[in-house]
N, C-alpha and C positions, 0 to 999 in steps of 0.2 A: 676402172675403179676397183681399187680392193675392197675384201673381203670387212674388212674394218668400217671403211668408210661405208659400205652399205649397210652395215648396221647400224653404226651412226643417224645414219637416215630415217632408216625403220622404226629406229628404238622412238619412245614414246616421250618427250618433254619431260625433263627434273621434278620440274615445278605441275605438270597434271599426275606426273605420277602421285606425289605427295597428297595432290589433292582427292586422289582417289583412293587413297590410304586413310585421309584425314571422315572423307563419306562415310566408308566402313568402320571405322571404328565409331562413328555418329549410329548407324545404321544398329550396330550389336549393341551400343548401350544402350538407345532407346528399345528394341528387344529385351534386355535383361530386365529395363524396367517395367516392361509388359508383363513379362512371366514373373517376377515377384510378384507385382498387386493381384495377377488372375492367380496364385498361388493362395493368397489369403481369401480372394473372393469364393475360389472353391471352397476353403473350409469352413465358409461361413456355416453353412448346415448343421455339422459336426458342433463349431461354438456354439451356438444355439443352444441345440443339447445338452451339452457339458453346461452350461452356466446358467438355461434353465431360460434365457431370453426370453420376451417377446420379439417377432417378426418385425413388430415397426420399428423395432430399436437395433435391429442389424445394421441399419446402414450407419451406424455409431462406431461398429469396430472398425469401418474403412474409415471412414475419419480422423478417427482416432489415427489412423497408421498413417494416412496420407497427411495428415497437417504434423503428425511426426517428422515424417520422412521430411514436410518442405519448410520445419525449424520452426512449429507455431503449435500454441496448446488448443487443446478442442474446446467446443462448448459442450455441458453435461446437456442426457438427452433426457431433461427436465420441464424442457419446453422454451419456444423463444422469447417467454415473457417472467423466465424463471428469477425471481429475485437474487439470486449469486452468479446466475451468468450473464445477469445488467452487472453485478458490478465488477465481475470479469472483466467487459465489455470495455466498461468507463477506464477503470483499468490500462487495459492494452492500449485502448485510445490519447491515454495522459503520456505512458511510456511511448507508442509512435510516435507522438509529437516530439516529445523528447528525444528520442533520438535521429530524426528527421534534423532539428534543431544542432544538435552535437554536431550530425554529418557536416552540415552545412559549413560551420565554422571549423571543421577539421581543415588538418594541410594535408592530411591522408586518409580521406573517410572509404568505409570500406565499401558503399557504392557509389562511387564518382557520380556528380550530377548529368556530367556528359555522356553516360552509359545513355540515358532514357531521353536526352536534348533530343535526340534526332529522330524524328517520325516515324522512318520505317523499324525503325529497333524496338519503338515504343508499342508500334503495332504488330510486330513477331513475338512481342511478350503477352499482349490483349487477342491475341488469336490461339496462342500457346495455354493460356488461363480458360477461355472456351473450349477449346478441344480438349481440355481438361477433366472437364465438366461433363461433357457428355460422353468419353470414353471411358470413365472410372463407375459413371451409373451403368452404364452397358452392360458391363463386366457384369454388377452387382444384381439385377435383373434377369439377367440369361441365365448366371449359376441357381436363380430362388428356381427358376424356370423350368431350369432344367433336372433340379434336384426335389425341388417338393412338387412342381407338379407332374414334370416327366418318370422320378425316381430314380432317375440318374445315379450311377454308386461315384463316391468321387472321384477316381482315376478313370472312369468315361465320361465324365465333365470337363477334366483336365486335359483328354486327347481330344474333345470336341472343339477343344481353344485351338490347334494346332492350326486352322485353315487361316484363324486369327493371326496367328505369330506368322506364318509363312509369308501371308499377304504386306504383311509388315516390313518382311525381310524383301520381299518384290517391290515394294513402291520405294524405297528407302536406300537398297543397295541397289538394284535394276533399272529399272524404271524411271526415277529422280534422276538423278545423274548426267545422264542423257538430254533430259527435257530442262532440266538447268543450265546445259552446256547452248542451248539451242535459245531458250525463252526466259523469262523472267521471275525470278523469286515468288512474283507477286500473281504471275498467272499460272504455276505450279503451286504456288497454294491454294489456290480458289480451286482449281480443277480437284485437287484432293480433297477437300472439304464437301466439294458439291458429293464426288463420290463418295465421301461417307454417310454423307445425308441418305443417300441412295442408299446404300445398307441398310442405314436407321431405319425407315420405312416398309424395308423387305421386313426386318425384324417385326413389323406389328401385324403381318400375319398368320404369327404362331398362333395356336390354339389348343387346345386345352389335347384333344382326342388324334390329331394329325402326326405323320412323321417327321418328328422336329429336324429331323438331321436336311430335309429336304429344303428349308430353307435356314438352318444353322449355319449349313458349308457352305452354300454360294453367297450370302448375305456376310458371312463374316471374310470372305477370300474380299468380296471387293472392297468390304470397311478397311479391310485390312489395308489392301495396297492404297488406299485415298487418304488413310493417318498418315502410312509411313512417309507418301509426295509430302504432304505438311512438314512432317516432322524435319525431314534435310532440308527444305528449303527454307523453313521459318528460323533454325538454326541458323544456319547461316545469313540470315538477315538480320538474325540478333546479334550477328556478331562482327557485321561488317561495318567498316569504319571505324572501330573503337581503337583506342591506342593501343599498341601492345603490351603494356602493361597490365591493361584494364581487359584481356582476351579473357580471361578465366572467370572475371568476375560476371562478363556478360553472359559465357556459358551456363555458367550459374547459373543463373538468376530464370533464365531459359526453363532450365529444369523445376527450380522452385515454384515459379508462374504457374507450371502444370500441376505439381502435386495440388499445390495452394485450389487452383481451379477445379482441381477430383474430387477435391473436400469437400470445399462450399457448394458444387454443382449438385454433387451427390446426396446433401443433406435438402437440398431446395427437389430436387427431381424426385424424392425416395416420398417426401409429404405430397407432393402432384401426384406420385403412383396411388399413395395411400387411399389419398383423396377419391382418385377415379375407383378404386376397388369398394368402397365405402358407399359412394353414390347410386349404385348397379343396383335393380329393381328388386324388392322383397322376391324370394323364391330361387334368384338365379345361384345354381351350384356354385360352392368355394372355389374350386377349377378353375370357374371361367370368371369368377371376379376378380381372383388374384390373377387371372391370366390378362385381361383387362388392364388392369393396374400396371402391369409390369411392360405392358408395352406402349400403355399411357406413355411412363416414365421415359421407354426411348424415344418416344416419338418427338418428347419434350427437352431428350438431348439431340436430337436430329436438330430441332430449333437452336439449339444454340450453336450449332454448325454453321445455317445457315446465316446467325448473327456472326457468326465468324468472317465469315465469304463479303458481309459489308464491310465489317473493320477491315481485313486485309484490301477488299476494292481501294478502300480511303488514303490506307496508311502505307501499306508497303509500294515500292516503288517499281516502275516500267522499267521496261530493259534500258532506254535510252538514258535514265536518269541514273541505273546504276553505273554506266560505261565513263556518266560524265563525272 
């Protein structure tokens, strides 16, 4: 046998090379969009200050940027019974139908109906809107956490995320990949999920006086690598089957599902934190009620993790039905 032909052999399939090309590049953008939002969630502190805030209305400026970022206006943080953002509300609600309506009768609308016909797609996008939800409050809670009541300066906030990104870049580029090649969209998502839940939990027993880095770094390595499983494999169940025309839009819509889900998750978890900080017994120091509060809030995105791990049970599909 020549020297040619045993390379031939060796060498690795066209078609997996690409597709381990196509992971990685999946892998560092969902990365990039981690370190934007924890780039803003760190400066939350700082905004405050300069603009003279109250605390319950921080979780306004991620809002604000996440329903930016996923092509939708916010609601003012007036209240949710605020008479212009009912008619906001009615609003947006007259305009969706409406253009629900246009799509419909379009010959080229610009989200095919057959993007979301198919169940497992529809549930890569409803698992991707949850983990949303609870990975944008995270963020938003660990930096109050670690900046008003740790005293954190901001660039040791910013390197305390790092076990965050790494674990991200392990379950996403490492990790997944493998356990995709072997097992099913549907059971690599739930296993990532459960393990973020498992983080969430570690996170609620910080405390006010303890060394936070003690459970910061091992709670955020394993959130880390259980997002990033999610993340390539939901991906890719968003986006399998679609025609190849309609690839780009599915990707989309992937990515908007999330921001859309940081939004609204983070506006519903930030009034649960509040909540739980508010309710804590006359006398108990400010420390430990916003400490309290803030691990309320994840413990209340761990829940929606776990609501996650149903949808994907339901929706996304067993190895044997993707083969078919």
């Amino acid at each position: 046998m020549s020297l040619h032909e045993e390379a031939n052999l060796t060498a690795p399939p066209p078609a997996r090379r690409k597709l381990g090309l196509a992971l990685l590049v999946i892998a560092a953008a969902q990365l990039m969009i981690v370190l934007d939002g924890t780039i803003v969630t760190v400066a939350l502190p700082s905004i405050q200050n300069a603009l003279r805030m109250a605390e319950s209305d921080l979780n306004w400026v991620l809002t604000s940027y996440a329903l930016a970022f996923g092509g939708l206006t916010v609601r003012p943080p007036t209240g949710w019974s605020d008479g212009l953002a009912l008619t906001f509300d009615a609003v947006a609600a007259v305009l969706l139908i409406i253009f629900v309506l246009i799509q419909r009768r379009g010959t080229t609308p610009m989200l095919p109906p057959t993007v979301l016909a198919d169940r497992g797609r529809l549930g890569a996008n409803l698992v991707m809107f949850l983990m949303g939800g609870g990975m944008l409050a995270t963020f938003y809670f660990l930096t109050l956490y670690m900046q008003v009541i740790k005293g954190y300066a901001p660039m040791l906030t910013g390197l305390a995320y790092l076990p965050f990104a790494i674990g991200i870049g392990i379950g996403a580029g490492a990790v997944g990949p493998p356990m995709l090649a072997r097992t099913s969209d549907r059971t690599v998502t739930m296993t990532g999920l459960l393990l973020a839940a498992v983080g969430m939990a570690w996170f609620s027993l910080l405390t006010p006086d303890q060394n936070a880095l003690t459970v910061l770094l091992p709670a955020q390595l394993a959130a880390g690598i259980g997002l990033g499983l999610v993340t390539v494999a939901v991906t890719i169940a968003g986006v399998r089957g679609v025609a190849d025309q309609d690839t780009g839009i599915a990707s989309g819509l992937i990515n908007t599902t999330q921001q859309i889900g940081g939004a609204l998750g983070l506006a519903v978890l930030a009034a649960i934190a509040t909540a739980a900080a508010q309710i804590q017994p006359t006398g108990t120091p400010a420390p430990d009620a916003l400490t309290q509060g803030y691990t309320t809030g994840i413990l209340a995105g761990g829940a929606l993790y776990l609501a996650a791990v149903l949808v994907a049970a339901l929706t996304l599909k067993r190895r044997t039905d993707q083969a078919a």
